[in-house]
N, C-alpha and C positions, 0 to 999 in steps of 0.2 A: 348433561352435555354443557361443558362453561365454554367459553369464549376463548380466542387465542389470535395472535397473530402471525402469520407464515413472512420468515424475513431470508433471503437468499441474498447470503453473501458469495458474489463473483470476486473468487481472488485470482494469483497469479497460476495455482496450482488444478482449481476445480470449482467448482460453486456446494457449497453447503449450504441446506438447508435446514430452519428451526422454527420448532413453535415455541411461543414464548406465551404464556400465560398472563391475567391480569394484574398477577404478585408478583412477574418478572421473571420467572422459574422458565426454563427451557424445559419444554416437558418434552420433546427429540426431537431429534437431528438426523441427517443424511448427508451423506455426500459422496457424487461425483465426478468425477478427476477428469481435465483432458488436458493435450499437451500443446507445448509450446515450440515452434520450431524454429533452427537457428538459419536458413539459407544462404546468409553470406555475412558476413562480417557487420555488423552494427544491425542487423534485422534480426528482431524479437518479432517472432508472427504466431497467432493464433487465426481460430475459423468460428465467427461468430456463429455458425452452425453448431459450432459444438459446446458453446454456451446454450443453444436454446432447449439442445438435445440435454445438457447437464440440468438445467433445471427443469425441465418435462420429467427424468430419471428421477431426482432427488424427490421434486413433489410427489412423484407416487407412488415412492419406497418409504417415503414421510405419511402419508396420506394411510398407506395401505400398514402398518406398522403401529398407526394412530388407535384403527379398525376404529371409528367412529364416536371416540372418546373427549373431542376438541369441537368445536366451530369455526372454522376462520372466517374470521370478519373483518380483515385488512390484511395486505401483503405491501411488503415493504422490501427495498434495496439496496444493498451497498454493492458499489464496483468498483474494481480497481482501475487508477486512473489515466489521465495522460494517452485512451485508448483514441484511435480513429478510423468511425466506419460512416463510410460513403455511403449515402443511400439513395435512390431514386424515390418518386410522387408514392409509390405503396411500400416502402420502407423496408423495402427490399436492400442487402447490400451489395455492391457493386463490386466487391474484392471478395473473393474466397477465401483468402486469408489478409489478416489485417495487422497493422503495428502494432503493439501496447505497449504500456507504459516507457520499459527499457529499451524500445527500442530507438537508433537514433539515426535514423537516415533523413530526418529533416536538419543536421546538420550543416549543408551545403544553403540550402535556402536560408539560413540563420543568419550564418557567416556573408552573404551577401547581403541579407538586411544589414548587419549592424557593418557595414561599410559606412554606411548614412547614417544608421542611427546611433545613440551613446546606449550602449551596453547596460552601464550602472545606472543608467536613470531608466531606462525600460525594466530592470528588477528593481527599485524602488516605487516603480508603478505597480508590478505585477503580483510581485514577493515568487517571483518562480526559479528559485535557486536550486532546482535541477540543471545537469548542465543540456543548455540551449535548445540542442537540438531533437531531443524530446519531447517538446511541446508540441500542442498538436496543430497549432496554428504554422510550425515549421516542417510538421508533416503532411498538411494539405495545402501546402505550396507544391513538396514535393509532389504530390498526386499529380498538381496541376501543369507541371512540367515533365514530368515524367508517364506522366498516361493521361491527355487531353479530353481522349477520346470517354475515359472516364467521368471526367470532370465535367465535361460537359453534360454529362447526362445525371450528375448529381444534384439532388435537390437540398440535401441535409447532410454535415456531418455530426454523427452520433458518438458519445460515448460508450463504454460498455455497459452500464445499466440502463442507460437513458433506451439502450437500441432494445436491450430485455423488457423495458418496461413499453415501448411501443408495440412489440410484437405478443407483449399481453393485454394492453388496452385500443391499440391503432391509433396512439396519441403521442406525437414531438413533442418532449418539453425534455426540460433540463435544472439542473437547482444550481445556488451561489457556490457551493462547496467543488463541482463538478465543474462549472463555466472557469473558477479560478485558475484551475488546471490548464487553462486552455492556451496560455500566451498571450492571451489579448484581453484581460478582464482587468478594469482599475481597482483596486482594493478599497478604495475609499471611496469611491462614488457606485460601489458593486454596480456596473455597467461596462459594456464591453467597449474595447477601444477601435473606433473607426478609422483613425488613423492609421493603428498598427496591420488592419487588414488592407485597407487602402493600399499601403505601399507594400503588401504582398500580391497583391490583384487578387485576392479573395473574397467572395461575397456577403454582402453582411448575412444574406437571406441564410445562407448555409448554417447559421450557428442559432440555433432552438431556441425559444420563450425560456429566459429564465423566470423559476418560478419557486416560492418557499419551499423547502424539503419534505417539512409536512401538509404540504397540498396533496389533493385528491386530484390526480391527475386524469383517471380515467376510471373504467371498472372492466372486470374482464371479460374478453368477446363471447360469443359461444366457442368459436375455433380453439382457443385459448384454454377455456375450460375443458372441451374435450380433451386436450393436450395434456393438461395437468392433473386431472381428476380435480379442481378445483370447482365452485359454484360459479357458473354465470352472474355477472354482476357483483362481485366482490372488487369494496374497493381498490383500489393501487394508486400510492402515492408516492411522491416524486423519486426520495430518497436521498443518499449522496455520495460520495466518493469512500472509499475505503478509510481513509486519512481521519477523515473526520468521523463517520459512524464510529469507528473504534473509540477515539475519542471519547466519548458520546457512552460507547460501551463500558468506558474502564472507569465513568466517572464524572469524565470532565466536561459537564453543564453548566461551570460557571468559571469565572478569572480565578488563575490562581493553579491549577492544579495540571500536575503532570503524570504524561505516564511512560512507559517503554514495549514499544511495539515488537516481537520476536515473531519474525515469519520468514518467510523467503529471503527480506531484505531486512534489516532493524534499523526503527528511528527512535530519540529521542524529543518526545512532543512536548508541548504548553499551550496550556486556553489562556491568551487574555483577551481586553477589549482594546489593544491596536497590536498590532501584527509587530514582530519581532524580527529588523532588519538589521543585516549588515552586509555589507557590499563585500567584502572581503572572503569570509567563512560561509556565507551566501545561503541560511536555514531558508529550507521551503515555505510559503505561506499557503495558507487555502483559506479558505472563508468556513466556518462551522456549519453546521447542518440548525445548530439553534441560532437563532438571531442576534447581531448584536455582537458576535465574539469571533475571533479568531484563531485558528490552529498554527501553532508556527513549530519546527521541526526541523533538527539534521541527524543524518541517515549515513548508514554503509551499504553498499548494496551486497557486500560478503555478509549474509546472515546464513539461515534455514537452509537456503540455496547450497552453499558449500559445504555444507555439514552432511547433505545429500550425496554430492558430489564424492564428497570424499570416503563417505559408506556405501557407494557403487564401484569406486574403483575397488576398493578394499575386498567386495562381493559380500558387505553386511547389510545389502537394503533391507530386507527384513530383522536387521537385529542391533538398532541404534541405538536405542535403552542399556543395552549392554556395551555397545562400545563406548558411550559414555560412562558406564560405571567404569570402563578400563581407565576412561583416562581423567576421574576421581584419585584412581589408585597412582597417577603421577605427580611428582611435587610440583610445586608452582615453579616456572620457568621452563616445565618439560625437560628438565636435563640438557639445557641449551639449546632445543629446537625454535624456534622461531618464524610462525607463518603471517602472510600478510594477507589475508581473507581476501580483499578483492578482485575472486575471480569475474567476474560480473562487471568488470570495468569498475573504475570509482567517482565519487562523489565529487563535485567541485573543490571541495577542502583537500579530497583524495589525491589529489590532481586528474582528475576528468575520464570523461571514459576510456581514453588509450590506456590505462593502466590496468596491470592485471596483476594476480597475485603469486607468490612465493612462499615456498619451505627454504631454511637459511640455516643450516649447521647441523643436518642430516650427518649421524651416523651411523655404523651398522648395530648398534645396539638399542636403537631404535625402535619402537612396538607400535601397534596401531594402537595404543593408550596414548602415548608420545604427542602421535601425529594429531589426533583428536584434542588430544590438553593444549595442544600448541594453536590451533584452529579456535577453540572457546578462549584463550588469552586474548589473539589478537581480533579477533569480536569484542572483546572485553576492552583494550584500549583505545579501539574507534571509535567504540560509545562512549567509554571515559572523557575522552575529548568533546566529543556531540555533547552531552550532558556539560560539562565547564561550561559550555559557551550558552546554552540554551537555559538551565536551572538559575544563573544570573536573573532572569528575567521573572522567574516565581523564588524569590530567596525563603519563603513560608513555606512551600512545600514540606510536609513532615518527612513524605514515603512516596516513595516508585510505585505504581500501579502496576506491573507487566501481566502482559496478555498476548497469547499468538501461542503456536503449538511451540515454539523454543523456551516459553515459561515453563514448559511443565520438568524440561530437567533441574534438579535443585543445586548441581556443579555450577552451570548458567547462571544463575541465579545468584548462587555465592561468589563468583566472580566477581558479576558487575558489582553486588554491595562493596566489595571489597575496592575495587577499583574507583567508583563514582564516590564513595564513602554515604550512603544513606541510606536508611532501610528500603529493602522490595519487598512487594507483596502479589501474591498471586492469589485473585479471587477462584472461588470456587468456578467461575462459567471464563477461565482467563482462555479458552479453547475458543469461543463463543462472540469475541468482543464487538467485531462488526456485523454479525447480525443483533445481538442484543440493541446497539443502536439503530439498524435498519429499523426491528421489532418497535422501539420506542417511536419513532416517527409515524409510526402505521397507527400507533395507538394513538397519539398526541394526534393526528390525523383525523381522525375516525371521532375522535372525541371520546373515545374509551378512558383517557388519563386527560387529566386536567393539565397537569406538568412533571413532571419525571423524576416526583419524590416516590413512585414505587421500584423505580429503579434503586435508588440510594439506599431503599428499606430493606431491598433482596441480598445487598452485597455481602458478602464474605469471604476472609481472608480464608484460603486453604490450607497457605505455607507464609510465612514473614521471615527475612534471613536479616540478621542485624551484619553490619561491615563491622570488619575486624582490625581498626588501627595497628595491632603490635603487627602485623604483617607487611604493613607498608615496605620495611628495608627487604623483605624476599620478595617484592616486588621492583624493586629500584634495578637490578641489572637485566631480566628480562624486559621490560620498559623500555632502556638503553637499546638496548638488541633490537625490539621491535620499532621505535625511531628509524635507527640505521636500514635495516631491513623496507623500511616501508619509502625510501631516501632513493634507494637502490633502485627500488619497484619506479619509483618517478625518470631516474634520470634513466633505466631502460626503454621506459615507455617512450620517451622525450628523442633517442636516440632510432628506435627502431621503425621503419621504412613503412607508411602504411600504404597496406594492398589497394590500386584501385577501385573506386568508390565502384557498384553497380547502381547503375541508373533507371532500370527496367524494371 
């Protein structure tokens, strides 16, 4: 029986779980799914019940699948971010269903902060170039105007891992990577800003002990144990936000190196050792999960998500594989179809979340190959763009790292080389990225690894696509198109009548 580490990454889709070996090897995985619901216009909710329920399922389809092959001797966590749950003195939460990350009904509370305060010097404090209202420090204002009765009764707002990892230890804490998320953490003095909760009337007390990523936060209850078929006493440490574990996962342990994120949403990342601002183009920051460095990042939120989307309307959810070979088999430009991915609202650069996305010179000869080539283009020039702006800041870079389930099509893949102009590579575990680094923190933790040269030992490319210069001019009027198109998507947004906010 060798050693292993149990790492459950909570993403936007489901939480999967992995054991991850002492040579870095995933030796299996699980996963289960739960959903996200939309109740009204700008609310992304989930039920942190179904997070505990998700990772009780996986640990013991993981566990039971193992049949006694493994030891786990640390368990570790990535979540995804910008979540917020209320909790009461036994960390119980107070909402049955809760915001995350996309959702933005602390816009109202935002927008009346920055009456008073400057916008641009509060994101050069923060590096939170999401837009605003997002954060989670503008979603429990909203709490606290919009359900008192709640608020009042709140002891702690929690993250999404932070709440998993309490209700496996019975222990509040929170890491650098997690807290940055939050709206109110300085980047350079990693410490949270009293000010900025001050003039929301928020309490300091409500926001958790930060605490390094790889601390030993707690170890697990018996309740806990019974729950997961895991051992009593097994440590749990802190962990971090999605953002950065992946990170973390694809590599990037040290300044210098980048990667590209394919999930639900796609970012283009970089570690260095100070955070990468600009007030304008507005890339995320978060704090890494290692010490010492920085994640800095810009994103579309038309990723994974739409490619979903659009093999449901079509009635292809089980057959996405294939409809990406269909839309392989179309030339670059799709025959003049032209989509504008973000359905999901858009990024600050996007022009912000009122923006939504478009198909632009539909005709009837049209295929779902079409629609699907026209969907992986204009993914392809969002990040084309993200990447200009962000790969400035590591010009060494040799290669893209990508990682997330939208690595594994190699259409994708050959796009973006072609588009960003640099080689990508998909490692072997590119499925895997944010638990692999949940995995390493639990090790680095535990004191199993000294430092995360067993990680860099394991890596392997699966697939490497080189960019194809002579293509660039069959890429110059589609390009054009999707400018125009996406011009369009802004000044519709810009024009159209937004429904009244819900305050309840």
């Amino acid at each position: 029986m060798s050693d292993v580490a149990l790492a459950f990454d909570l993403g936007t889709g489901g939480c999967k779980a992995a054991l991850v070996d002492l040579t870095a090897q995933v030796v299996g995985t699980a996963f289960a799914p739960y959903p996200t619901t939309y109740p009204a216009p700008g609310r992304h909710e989930q039920r942190p019940a179904h997070w505990w329920t998700a990772v009780v399922e996986s640990s013991r389809e993981l566990l039971a699948a193992d049949a006694g092959r493994h030891r786990v001797v640390a368990v570790g966590l990535s979540g995804h971010s910008l979540a917020m749950v209320p909790v009461d003195d036994a960390g119980t939460s107070l909402l049955d269903s809760v915001p995350i990350w996309s959702d933005t009904r602390g816009e109202d509370a935002a927008a009346a902060y920055f009456t008073d305060a400057d916008e641009t010097d509060w994101y050069a404090r923060t590096g939170n170039g999401f837009p605003r209202g997002m954060y989670t420090v503008f979603k429990a204002a909203w709490l606290r105007a919009a359900h008192p009765d709640v608020a009042a009764r709140t002891t702690a707002i929690l993250g999404s891992k932070d709440w998993i990892n309490a209700r496996l230890t019975g222990v509040q804490r929170t890491d650098p990577s997690y807290a940055s998320g939050s709206g109110a953490y300085d980047l350079r003095t990693r410490r949270m800003l009293p000010d900025v909760l001050s003039a929301l009337g928020l309490p300091a007390r409500w926001w958790p002990t930060v605490v390094p990523a790889a601390e030993v936060v707690g170890r697990l209850t018996a309740d806990a144990a019974t729950a997961t078929g895991l051992p009593a006493g097994t440590p749990v440490v802190a962990g971090g936000v999605d953002n950065s574990c992946m990170a973390l996962g694809a590599g990037l342990d040290h300044a210098g190196g980048a990667y590209l994120s394919l999930g639900s949403s796609n970012w283009v990342t970089v570690a260095a050792a100070d955070p990468v601002l600009d007030p304008v183009g507005r890339p995320f920051v978060f704090d890494h999960v290692l010490p010492g460095l920085y994640i800095s990042g810009l994103s579309t939120f038309g990723g994974g998500s739409s490619l979903s989307w659009l093999a449901g309307v079509l009635g292809r959810d089980g057959d996405l594989d294939a409809l990406l070979d269909s839309a392989a088999a179309v030339p670059i430009g799709a025959d003049g179809l032209t989509c504008v991915p973000t359905l999901a609202g858009g990024t600050v650069a996007e022009g912000g979340p009122g923006v939504r996305g478009a198909y632009l010179g539909l005709d009837l000869g049209h295929t779902h190959g079409h629609l699907a080539r026209a969907l992986i283009e204009g993914i392809g020039f969002s990040l084309a763009d993200a990447a200009r702006s962000m790969l400035a800041a590591v010009p060494a870079a040799p290669e893209l790292t990508a990682i997330g389930g939208g690595a594994r099509g190699e259409l994708m893949l050959q796009v973006l080389a072609d588009l960003i102009g640099r080689p990508i590579s998909r490692p072997d575990a590119a499925q895997h990225g944010a638990a692999l680094g949940a995995a390493t923190l639990a090790l680095l933790g535990t004191g199993a690894w000294a430092d995360t040269a067993p990680l860099g030992a394991a890596r392997r490319a699966a697939l490497r696509v080189e960019p194809r210069p002579d293509l660039a001019a069959a890429y110059a009027l589609p390009r054009a198109r999707f400018d125009a198109a996406r011009a369009a998507t802004r000044a519709h947004a810009a024009a159209t009548t937004d429904p009244p906010r819900t305050t309840t």
